[in-house]
N, C-alpha and C positions, 0 to 999 in steps of 0.2 A: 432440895431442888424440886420445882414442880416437873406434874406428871400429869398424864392425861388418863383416867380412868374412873371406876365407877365407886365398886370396892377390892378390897382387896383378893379378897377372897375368890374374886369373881372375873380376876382378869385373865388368865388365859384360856379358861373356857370361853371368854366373849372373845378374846384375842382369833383363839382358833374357829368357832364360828362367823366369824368375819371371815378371815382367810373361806374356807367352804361357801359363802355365800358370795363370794368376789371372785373365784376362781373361775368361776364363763361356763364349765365344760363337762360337769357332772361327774369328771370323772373321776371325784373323788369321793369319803363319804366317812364318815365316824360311827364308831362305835358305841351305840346306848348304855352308857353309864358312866354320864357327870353326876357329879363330880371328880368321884375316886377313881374311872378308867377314864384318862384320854387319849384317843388312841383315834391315830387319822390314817388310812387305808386307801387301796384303789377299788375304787367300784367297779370295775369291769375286772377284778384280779379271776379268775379261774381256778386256778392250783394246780395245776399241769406242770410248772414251772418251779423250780426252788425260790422260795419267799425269802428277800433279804429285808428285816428289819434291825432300826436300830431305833434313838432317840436320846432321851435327857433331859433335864431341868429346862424349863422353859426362859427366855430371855436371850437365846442364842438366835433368834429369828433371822434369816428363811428358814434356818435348821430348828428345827429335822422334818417338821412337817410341810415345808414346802419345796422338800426334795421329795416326796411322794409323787411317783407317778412313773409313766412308761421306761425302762431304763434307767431307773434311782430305785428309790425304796419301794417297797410293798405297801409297808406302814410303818409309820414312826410314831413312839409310846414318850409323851411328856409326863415329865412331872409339875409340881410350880415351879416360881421361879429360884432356878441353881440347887433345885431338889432334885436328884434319882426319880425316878417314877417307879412307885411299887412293885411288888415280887406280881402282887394277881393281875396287874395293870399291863406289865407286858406275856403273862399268861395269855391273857386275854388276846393281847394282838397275836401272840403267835397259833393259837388255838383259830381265831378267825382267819388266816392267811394260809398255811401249810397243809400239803396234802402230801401223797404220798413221794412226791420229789423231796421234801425236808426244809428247813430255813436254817440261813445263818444271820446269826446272831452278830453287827456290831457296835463294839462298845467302847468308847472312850474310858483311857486308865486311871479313872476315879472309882475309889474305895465302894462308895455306895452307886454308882455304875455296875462295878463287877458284883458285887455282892447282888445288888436284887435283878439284875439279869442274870446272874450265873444259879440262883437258886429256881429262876422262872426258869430255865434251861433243861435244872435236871428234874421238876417237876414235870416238866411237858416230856422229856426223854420215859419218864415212868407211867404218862399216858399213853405212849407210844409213838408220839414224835421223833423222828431225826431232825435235831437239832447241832450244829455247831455252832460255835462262838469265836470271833474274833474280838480282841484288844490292841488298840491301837493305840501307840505311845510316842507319839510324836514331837512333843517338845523339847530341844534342846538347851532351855536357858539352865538346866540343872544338870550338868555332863554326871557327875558323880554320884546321882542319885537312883539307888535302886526302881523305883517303880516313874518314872518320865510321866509328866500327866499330856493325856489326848486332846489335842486340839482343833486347828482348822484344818491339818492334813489329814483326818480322818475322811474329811469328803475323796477325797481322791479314792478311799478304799469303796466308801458309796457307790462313785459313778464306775469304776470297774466291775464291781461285784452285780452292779444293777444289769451292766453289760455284760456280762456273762451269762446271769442268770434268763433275761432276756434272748439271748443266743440260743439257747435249750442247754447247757451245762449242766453237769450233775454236781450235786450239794461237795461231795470230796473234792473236786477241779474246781470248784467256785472258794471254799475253805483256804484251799492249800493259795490261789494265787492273792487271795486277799491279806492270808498269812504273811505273803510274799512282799506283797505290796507293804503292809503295813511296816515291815523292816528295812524299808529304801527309804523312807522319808523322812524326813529336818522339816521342823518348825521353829520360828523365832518369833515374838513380839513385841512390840514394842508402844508405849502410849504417853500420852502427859496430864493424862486423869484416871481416876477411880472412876466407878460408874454406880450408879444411885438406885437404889428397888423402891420402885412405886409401893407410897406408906411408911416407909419407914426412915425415920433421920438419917441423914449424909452428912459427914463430914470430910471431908477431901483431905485426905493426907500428903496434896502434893501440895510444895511450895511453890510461889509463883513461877520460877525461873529452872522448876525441875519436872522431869522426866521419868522414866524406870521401865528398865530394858527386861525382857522375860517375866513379866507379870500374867495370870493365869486369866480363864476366860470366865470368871465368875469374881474378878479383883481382887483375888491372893496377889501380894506386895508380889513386885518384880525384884530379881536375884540380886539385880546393880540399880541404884538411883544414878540417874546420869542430866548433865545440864539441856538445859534444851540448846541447840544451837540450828543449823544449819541442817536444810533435810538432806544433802548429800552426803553432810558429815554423819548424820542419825544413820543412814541408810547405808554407808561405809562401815560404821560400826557394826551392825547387821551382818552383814557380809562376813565380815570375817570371820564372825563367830558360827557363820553356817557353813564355812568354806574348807570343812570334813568330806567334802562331796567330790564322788572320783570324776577327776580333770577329764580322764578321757569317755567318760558318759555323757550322754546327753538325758536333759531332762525337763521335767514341765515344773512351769512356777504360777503357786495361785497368790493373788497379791488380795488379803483382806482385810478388808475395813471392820474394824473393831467396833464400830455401831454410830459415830457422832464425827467424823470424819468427813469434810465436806469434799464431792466430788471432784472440785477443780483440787482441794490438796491432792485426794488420792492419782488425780492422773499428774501429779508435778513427782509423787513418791514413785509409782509405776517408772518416771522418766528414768527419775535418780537409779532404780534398782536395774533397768537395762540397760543405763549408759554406766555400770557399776565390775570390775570382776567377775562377780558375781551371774554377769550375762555370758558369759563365754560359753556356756555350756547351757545355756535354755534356751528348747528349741518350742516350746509351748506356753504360754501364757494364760491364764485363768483370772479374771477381772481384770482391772481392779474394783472390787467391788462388796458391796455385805455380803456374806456368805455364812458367816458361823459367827456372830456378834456376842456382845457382852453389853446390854443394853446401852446406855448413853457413853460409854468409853470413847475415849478421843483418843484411840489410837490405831494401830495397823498390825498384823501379819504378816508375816514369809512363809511359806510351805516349799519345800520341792519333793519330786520323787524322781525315783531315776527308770530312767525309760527303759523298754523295748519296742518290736515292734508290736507283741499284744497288747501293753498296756498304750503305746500309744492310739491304738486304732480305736479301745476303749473310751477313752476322752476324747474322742475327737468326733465318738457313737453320735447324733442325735439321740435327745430324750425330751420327756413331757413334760414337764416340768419348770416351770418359767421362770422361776427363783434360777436356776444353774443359770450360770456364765459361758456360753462353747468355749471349750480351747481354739486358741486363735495360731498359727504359725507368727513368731518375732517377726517385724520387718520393720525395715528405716521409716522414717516419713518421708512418703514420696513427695520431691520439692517439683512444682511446676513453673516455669519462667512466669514474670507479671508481662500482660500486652508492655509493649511501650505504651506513652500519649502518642496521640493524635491529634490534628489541627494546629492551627495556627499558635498557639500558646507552646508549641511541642517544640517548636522553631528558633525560637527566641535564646540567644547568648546571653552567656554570661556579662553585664555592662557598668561602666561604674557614674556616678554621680554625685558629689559631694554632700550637696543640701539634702538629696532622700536621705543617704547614708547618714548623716549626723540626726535624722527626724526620726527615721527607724529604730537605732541606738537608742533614743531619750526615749522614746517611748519605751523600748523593751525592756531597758533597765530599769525605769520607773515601775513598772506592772511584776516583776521580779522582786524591787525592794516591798511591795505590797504585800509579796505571797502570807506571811502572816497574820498580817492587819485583816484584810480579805477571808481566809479563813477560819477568823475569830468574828466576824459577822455570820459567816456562812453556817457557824457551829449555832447560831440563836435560829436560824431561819431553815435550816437545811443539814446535810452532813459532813459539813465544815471542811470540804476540798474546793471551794471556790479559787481561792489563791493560789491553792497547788496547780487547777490545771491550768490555769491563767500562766502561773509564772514556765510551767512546762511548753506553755507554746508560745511565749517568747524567747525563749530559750533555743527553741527551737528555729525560730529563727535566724536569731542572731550569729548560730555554728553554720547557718544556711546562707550566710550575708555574702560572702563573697559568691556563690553561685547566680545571686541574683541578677536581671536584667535591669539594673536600676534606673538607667537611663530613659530606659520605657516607661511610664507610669502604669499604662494597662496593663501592660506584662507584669511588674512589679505586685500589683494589687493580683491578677492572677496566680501569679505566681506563692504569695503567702495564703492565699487561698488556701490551693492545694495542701501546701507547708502545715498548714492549722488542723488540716480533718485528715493527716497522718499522724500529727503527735499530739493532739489534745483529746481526743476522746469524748464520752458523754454528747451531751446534747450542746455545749459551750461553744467545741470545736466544731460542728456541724454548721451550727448558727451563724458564726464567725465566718465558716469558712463559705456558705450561702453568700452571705454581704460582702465580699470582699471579691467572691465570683461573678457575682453580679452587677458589682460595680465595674471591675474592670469589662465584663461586656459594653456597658452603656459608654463607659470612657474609650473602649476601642472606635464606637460608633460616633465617636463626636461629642460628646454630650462634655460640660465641664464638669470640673475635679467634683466641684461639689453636689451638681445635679445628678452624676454618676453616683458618688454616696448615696444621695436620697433613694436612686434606683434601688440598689444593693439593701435600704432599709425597707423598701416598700416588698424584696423579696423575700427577706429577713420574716418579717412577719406576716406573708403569707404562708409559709412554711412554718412555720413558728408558733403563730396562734396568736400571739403577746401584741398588746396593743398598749399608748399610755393610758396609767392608772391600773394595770394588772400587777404593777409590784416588778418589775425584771431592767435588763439594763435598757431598755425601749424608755422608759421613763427617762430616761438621763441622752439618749441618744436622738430622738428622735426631734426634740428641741435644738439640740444642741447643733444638727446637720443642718435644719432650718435657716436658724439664726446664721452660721456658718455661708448659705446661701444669698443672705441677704443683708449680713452686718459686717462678714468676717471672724476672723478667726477668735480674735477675744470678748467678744460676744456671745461666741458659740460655749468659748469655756466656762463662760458666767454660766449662759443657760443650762448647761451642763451640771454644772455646781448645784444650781438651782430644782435643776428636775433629782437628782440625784438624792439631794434633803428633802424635797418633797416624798420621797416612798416611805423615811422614816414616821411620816403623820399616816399614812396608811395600816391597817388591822393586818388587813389579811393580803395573801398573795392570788393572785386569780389566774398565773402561771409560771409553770416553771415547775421546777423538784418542792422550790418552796410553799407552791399551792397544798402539798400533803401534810402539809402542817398544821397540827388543831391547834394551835399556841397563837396567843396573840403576839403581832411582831412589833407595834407600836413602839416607837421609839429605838428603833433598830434601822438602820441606812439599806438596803438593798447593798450586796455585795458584785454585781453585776454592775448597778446604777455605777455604785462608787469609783469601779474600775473605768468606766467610759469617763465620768469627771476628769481623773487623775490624769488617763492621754488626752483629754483637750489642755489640758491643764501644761501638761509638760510641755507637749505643741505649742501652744501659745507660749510659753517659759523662753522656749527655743527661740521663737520668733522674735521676741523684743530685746534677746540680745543678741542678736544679730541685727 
């Protein structure tokens, strides 16, 4: 897989320099000695206060060093990336931090975590540090197994410990409630990839159509391979396996994004986890969002912990630190009524007419048998949903027929106006539904059927941009209304026809989604043009046999 970097050797000290030159606010600072100490601290730290440091192998970004700061960490000590950071590495941070209030130490329940934190611990105790250590063992994909490895629930002991120690707490009440903390919490994970370390070969061990539930934060295989399916079903699965947690608790839930997760999934997974069992009892919410990553993993997280009123006043502290997510209190989506319409078009019953009704159908149905055809051009020129959203908003129509005022013509044209820039989307549906607004204006005011269209076209493409010879369905329309004005209806469908093969001799597109295209499209139809062909086409089909 590619990566974005320099060398290897070199990227989390550029990583973390980045971060301190991006951060705005000074108020943070590192420690002089890249490469073997990195170690990122608060610049204004004092020592008045018990110092909570933690960290870890680097690739977990925001964490740990961009929990640094007012109410989170002290400082956080990386290593590379999904390495420990050495025994002198967090010496150092804690030597730079701790005065005579003491630091606590926390650590995720990995071997080389405990090991070179727990010797820098009793090194700095033999300087004459007070130091404690906390290990946090949060994930539950492994019920049976003596030592639980720490994952994204270990933030939560972050933000409490940070707030405490912020508070003026002393190091033994800072210890004991993060001890505390760290035994109320379930984690679960979930993903549908492995994740890749810049430089070194990837091979993906998932199959196309699988998944693996309780998989670790550094792509230790997950305990179950599971199919990929549906995210309510993914996220029911989840649930149960976290659903150890006492019914009559309340509790806060951080929802993370395992690193490659794109936003809009994670607020559809968010939806699923609160409209899940699993909500009855969270009354805080923490992202959705990265928080404790595994580089490019496509996957997610669950944490909870179980509340009180200290820990929740904790979370809910402000801090400095712009990586954190606030805890939010759960609440519905508040729904707000839509206006009604207004105006004259608002007025308008439902009506019937035979001839509309039989011309609307043939058309709709014709622009529906296309949706294929349509976006097997749109795939050479574009990204090949021309037909889909075409056939989506004849569709839409159609389930809308009987509502219509068909008897009205300008009502009618108003009316799928409206109809087209609720269910098509994109730029298509807007376009469409312009022209068709603006025709039935000029039809309400007198104007005939067809000099009403040309209105509706001349609004089309001031809105629009597209003019003929830019490549779009104007090519194929704009003839076609003409001709329609002045020969009639099979005329219109020739010119149609006509304009519509003329964009195939055209290079390039000069608007539209297609304009983004470096490819030559020569000898490719415009899939816009071809659609306007097709309804003169049918239209006039209509007309001759009747």
């Amino acid at each position: 897989m590619k990566h974005f970097f320099n060398r290897r050797e070199t990227i989390v000290t550029e990583a973390l320099d980045g971060l301190l030159r991006t951060i705005g606010s000074g108020d943070l600072a590192r420690l002089d000695g890249y490469p073997e100490i990195k170690v990122v601290l608060r610049a204004d730290w004092d020592k008045t206060k018990v110092s909570v440091v933690s960290g870890g192998g680097a690739g977990h970004e925001p964490s740990h060093a961009g929990f640094v700061g007012k109410g989170m960490l002290t400082a956080a000590v990386s290593g590379e990336i999904f390495a420990s950071p050495s025994v002198e590495a967090v010496l150092a941070a804690i030597r730079a931090v701790t005065g005579p209030a003491g630091c606590l130490l926390i650590v995720k329940n990995y071997t080389g975590d405990r090991l070179n934190f727990g010797l820098a611990a009793e090194k700095a105790r033999a300087e004459g540090f007070r130091v404690e250590m906390v290990i946090v063992a949060d994930d539950i994909a492994l019920p049976d197994i003596n030592q639980p490895r720490g994952v994204a629930g270990t933030l939560f002991v972050h933000k409490i410990s940070g707030h405490l120690s912020e508070a003026g707490h002393d190091l033994a009440d800072i210890a004991a409630a993060a001890r505390a903390a760290a035994k109320d919490i379930v984690s679960l994970g979930m993903s549908l990839s492995s994740c890749s370390i810049p430089g070194q070969p990837h091979e993906d061990r998932f199959g196309e159509n699988d998944g693996e539930l309780g998989l670790g934060i550094h792509g230790e295989p997950g305990v179950e391979r599971i199919a990929v399916q549906s995210a309510d079903r993914l996220v029911a699965i989840m649930a149960e396996r976290l659903a150890r947690l006492d019914p009559q608790a309340s509790h806060a839930l951080l929802i993370n994004n395992l690193g490659a997760v794109p936003p809009l999934e994670m607020s559809l997974i968010a939806n699923a986890v609160l409209a899940s069992p699993l909500a009855r009892t969270v009354k805080l919410t923490i992202g959705p969002g990265p928080l404790m990553t595994a580089l490019n993993m496509n996957g997610f997280s669950l944490s909870l912990i179980r509340l009180d009123a200290a820990r929740e006043a904790a979370l809910l502290a402000p801090v400095g630190p712009h990586a954190w997510m606030p805890a939010k209190p759960v609440a519905a989506p508040v729904i707000v009524p839509m206006a009604k319409a207004v105006g004259p078009s608002a007025a308008h019953r439902a009506s019937q007419d035979a001839g509309t009704r039989r011309l609307i159908v043939t058309v709709c149905e014709r622009l529906i048998s296309l949706e294929a055809t349509l976006n097997g051009l749109d795939a050479k020129a574009g990204d090949g949903d021309t037909g889909s959203t075409v056939a989506t908003g004849a569709r839409s129509v159609l389930e809308r027929l009987d509502t219509l005022p068909l008897a009205n013509p300008a009502a009618t044209l108003g009316a799928i106006g409206d109809i087209l820039s609720a269910s098509m989307g994109g730029s298509s549906g807007v376009l469409l539904s312009i022209f068709f607004t603006a025709a039935a204006q000029a039809l309400g005011s007198g104007a005939s059927l067809s000099k009403a269209l040309l209105a509706g076209l001349e609004r089309m493409t001031f809105y629009g941009g597209a003019k003929p010879g830019d490549r779009t369905m104007v090519d194929a329309l704009e003839p076609a209304l003409k001709a329609l004005d002045a020969d009639g209806l099979e005329e219109a469908a020739a010119a149609a026809r006509r304009g519509a093969e003329a964009t195939a001799a055209m290079e390039k597109a000069k608007a539209g989604r297609s304009a983004y295209v470096g490819t030559k499209l020569q000898g490719v139809v415009d899939p816009g043009a071809h659609a306007v062909a097709e309804v003169f086409a049918a239209a006039a089909t209509l007309l001759v046999s009747a």
